[in-house]
MARTOR-277747 format. One record per residue (C-alpha): residue in three letters; x, y, z. Coordinates in nm, 4 decimals, always signed. Layout:
# residues N
sefi: ALA, u: X, v: Y, w: Z
...
//
This chain:
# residues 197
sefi: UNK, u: +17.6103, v: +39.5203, w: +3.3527
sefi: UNK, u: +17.5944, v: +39.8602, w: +3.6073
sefi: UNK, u: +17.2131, v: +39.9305, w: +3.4169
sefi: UNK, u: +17.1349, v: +39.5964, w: +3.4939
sefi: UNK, u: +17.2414, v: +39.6063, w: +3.8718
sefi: UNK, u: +17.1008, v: +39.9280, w: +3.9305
sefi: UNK, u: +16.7452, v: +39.8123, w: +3.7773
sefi: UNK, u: +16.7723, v: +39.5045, w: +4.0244
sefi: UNK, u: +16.8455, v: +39.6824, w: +4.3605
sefi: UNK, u: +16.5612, v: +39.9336, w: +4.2353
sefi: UNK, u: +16.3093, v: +39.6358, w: +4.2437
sefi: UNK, u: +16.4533, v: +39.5078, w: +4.5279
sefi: UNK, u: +16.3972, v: +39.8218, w: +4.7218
sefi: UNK, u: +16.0129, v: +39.8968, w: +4.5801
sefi: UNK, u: +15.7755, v: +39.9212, w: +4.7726
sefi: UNK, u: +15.5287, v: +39.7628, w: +4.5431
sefi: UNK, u: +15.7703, v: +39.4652, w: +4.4136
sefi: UNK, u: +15.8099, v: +39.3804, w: +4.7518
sefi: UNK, u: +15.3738, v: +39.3278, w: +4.8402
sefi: UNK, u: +15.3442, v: +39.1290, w: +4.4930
sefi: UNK, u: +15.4697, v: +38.8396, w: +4.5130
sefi: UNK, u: +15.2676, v: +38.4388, w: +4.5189
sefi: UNK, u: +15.2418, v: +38.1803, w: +4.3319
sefi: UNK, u: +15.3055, v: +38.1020, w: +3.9364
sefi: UNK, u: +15.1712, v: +37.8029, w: +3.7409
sefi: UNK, u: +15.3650, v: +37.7597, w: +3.4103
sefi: UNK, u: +15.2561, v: +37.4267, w: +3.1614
sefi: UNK, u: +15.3792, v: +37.3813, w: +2.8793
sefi: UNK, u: +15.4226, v: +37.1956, w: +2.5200
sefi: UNK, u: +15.7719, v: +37.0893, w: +2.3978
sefi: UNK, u: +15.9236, v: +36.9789, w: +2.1196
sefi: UNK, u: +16.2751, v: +36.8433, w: +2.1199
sefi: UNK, u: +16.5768, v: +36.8285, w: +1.8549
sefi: UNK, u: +16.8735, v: +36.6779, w: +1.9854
sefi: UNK, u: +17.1467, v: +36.3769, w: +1.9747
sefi: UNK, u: +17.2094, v: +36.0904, w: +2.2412
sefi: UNK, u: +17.5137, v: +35.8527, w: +2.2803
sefi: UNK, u: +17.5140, v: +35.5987, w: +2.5519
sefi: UNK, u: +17.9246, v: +35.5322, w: +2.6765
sefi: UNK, u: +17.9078, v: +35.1238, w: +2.7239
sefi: UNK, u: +18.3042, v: +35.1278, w: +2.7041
sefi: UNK, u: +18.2565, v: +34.9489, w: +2.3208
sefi: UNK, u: +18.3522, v: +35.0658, w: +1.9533
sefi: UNK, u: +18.0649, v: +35.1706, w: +1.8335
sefi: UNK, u: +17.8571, v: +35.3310, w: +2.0766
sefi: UNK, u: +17.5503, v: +35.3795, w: +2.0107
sefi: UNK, u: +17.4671, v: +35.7623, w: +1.9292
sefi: UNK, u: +17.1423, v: +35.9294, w: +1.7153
sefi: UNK, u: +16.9613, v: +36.1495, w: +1.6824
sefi: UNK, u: +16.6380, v: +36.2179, w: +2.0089
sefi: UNK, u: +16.3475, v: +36.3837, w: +1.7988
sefi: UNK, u: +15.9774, v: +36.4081, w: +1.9709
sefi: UNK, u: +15.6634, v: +36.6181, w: +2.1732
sefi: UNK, u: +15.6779, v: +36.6745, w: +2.5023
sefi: UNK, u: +15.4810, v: +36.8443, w: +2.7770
sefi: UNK, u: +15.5768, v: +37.0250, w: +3.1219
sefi: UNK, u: +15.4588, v: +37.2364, w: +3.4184
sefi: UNK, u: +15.7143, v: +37.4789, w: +3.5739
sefi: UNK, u: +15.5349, v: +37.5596, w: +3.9973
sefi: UNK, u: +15.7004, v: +37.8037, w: +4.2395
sefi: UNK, u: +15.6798, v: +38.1221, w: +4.3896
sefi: UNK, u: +15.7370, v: +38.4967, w: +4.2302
sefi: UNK, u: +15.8240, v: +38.8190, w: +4.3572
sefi: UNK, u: +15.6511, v: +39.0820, w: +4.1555
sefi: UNK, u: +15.6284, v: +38.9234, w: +3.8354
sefi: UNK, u: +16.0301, v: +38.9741, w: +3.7867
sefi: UNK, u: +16.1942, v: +38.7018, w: +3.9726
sefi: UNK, u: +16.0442, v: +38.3119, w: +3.9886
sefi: UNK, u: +16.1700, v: +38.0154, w: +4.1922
sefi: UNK, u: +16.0113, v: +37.6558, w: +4.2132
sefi: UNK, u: +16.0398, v: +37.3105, w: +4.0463
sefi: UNK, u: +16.0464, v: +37.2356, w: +3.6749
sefi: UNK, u: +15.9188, v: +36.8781, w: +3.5295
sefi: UNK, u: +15.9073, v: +36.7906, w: +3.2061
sefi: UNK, u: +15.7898, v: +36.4597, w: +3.0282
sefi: UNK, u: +15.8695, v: +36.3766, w: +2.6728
sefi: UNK, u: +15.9096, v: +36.0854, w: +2.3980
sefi: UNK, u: +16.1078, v: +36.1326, w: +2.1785
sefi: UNK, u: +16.2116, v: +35.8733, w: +1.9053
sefi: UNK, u: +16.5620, v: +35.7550, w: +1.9501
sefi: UNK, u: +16.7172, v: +35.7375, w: +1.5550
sefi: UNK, u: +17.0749, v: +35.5473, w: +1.5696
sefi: UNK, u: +17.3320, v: +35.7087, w: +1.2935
sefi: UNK, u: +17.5652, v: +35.4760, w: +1.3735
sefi: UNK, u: +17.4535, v: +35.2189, w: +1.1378
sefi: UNK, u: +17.3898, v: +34.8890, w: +1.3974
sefi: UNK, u: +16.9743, v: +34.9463, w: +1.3562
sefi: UNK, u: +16.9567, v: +35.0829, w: +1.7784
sefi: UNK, u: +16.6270, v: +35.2454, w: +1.6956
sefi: UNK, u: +16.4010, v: +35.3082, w: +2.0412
sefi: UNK, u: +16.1083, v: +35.4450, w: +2.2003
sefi: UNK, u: +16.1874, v: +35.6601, w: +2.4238
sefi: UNK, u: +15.9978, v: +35.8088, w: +2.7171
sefi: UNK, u: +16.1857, v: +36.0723, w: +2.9327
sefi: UNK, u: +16.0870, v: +36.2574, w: +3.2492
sefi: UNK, u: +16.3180, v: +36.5117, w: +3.4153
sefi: UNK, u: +16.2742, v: +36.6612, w: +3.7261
sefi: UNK, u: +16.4763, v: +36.9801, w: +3.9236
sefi: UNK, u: +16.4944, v: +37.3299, w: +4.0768
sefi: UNK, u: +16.4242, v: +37.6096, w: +3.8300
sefi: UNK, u: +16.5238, v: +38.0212, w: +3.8948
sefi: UNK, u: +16.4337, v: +38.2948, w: +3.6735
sefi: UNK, u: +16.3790, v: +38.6274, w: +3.5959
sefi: UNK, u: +16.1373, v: +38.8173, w: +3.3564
sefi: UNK, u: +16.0773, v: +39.1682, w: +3.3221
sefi: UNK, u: +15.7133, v: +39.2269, w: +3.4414
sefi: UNK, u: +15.3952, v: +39.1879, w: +3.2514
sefi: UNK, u: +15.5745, v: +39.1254, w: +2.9159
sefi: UNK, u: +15.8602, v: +39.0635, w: +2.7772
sefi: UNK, u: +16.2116, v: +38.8485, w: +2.7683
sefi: UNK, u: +16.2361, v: +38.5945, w: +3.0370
sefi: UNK, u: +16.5174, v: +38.3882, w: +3.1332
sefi: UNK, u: +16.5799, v: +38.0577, w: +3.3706
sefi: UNK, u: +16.8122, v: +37.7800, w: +3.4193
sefi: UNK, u: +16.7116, v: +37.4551, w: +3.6250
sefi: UNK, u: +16.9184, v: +37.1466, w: +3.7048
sefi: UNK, u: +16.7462, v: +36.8255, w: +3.6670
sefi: UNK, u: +16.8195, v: +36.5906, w: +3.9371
sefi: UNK, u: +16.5853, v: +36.3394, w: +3.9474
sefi: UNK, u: +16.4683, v: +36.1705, w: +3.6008
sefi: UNK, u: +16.4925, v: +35.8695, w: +3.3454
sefi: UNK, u: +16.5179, v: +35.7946, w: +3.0487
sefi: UNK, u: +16.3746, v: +35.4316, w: +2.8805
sefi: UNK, u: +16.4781, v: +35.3178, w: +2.6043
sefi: UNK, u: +16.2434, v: +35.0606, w: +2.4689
sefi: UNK, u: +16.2894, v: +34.8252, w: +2.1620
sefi: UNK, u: +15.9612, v: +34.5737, w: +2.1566
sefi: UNK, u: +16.0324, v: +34.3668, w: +1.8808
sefi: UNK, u: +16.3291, v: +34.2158, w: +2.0103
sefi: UNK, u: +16.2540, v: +34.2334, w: +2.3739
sefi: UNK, u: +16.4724, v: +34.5043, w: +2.5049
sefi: UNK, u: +16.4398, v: +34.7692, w: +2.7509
sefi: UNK, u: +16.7039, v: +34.9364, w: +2.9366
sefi: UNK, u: +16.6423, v: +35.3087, w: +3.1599
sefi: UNK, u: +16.8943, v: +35.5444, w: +3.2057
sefi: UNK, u: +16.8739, v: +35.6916, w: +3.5960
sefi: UNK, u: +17.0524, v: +35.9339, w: +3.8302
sefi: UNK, u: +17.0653, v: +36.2301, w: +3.5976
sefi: UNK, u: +17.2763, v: +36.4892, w: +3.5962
sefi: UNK, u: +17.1126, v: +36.7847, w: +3.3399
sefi: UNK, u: +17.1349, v: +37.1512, w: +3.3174
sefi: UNK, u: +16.8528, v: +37.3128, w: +3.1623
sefi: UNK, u: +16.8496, v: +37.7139, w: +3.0024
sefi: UNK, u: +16.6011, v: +37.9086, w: +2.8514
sefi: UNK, u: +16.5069, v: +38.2134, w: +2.7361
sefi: UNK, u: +16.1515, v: +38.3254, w: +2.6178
sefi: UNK, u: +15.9245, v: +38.5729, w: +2.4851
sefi: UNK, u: +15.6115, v: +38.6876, w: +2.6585
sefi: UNK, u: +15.3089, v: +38.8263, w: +2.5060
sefi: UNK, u: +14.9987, v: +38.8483, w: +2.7267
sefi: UNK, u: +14.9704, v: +38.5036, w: +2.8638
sefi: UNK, u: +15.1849, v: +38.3386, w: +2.6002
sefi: UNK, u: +15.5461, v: +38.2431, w: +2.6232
sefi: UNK, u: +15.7728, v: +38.1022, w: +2.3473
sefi: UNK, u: +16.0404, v: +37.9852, w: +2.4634
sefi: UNK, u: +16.4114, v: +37.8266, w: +2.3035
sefi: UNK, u: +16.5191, v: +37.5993, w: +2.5711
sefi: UNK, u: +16.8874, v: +37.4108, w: +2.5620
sefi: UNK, u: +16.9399, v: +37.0723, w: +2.7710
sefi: UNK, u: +17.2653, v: +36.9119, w: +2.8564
sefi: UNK, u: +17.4142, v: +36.6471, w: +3.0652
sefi: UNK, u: +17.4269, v: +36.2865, w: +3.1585
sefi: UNK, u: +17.2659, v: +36.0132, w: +3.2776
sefi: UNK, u: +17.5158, v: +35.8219, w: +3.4988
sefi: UNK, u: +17.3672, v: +35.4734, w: +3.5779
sefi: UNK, u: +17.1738, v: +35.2204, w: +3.3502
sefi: UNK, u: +16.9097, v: +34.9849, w: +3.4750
sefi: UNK, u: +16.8684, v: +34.7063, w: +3.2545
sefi: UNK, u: +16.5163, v: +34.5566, w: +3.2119
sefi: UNK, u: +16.4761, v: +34.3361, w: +2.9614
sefi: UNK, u: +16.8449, v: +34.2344, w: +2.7698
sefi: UNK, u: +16.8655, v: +33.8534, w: +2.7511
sefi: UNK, u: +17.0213, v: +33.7296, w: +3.0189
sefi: UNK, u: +17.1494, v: +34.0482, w: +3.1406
sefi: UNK, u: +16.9762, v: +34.2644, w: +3.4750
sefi: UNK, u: +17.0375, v: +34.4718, w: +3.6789
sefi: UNK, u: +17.1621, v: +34.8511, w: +3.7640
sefi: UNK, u: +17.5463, v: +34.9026, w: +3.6405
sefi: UNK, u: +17.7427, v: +35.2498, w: +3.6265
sefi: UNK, u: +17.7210, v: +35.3654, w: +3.2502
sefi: UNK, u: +17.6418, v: +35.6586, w: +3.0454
sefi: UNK, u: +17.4124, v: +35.8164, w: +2.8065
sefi: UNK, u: +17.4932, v: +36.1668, w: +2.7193
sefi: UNK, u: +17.1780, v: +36.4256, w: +2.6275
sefi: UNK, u: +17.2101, v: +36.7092, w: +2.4268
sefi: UNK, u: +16.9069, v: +36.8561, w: +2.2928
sefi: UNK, u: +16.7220, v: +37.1990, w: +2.1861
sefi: UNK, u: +16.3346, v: +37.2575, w: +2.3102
sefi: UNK, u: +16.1314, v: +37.4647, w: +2.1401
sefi: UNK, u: +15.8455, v: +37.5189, w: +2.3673
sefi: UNK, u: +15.4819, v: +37.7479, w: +2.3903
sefi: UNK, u: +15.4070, v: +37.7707, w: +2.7937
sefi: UNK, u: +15.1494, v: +38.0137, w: +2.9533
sefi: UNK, u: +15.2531, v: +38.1640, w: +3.2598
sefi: UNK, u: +15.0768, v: +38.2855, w: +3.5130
sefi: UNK, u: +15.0415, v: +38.4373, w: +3.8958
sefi: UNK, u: +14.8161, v: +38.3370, w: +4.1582
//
């Protein structure tokens, strides 16, 4: 922990870290592993399994190629695979969208960041029997680590939280926004290419 201070307030005070900092552009290709279980206050919640490809752009501003701030968005679809047993098999389309700080050692390298998604949905969409509901008002931390050669980045990415409101589409004769749950755990392997401006 002292090595790593000391390395931080000697950026901090260069000369040159200080003159090099701009803009990054970071997009990216996902894909996701991970489990979902929406709380409706039932037995027998529905909860699977959230499988799919995704894509993303991480924007902000750098200081010297070591530290990064700016906004993360991500969109996804991931196939929604009940294991309860009741046949609650969706499409899915997610996007997630939040503040995002970093840091990378310069040039190449490990990187690390964390983001917290605060805007985002997630719709849940079963066509042949008319039913669409969208999780809203998400509440999601995102961290990740990666590995930088040249331009590339791959990256291990873990996402958790909760949706905390449900608007309901299409449900027979039910509509409307209510207060309820879906849970979203999930690992994202992801190749990105970051870059300064």
């Amino acid at each position: 922990m002292k090595i790593l201070t000391t390395l931080i307030l000697v950026m901090l005070t260069s000369h040159s870290y200080a003159a090099s900092g701009g803009l990054f552009v970071e997009p990216y290709a996902t894909y996701e592993s991970g489990t979902a279980e929406m709380n409706l206050g039932t037995d027998g919640d529905p909860d699977g399994d959230l499988e799919g490809w995704g894509a993303g752009l991480r924007l902000g501003l750098h200081a010297g190629d070591i530290f990064f701030v700016g906004l993360d968005g991500m969109y996804s679809e991931p196939d929604f695979k009940d294991d309860s047993g009741d046949s609650f098999d969706f499409d899915t389309k997610s996007w997630l969208l939040g503040p995002v700080v970093g840091l990378q050692t310069p040039f190449a390298g490990l990187r690390i960041w964390g983001a917290y998604m605060l805007a985002g949905e997630i719709e849940l969409d079963k066509t042949d029997d008319a039913f669409n509901i969208a999780y809203k008002d998400p509440k999601i931390f995102k961290l990740g680590a990666g590995l930088r050669i040249g331009v590339v980045s791959l990256n291990l990415e873990c996402l958790s939280g909760t949706y905390e409101k449900v608007e309901v589409k299409n449900a027979g004769p039910f509509s409307g926004t209510y207060d309820s749950e879906l849970d979203r755990d999930s690992y994202i392997l992801s190749l990105s290419f970051p870059f300064s401006l």
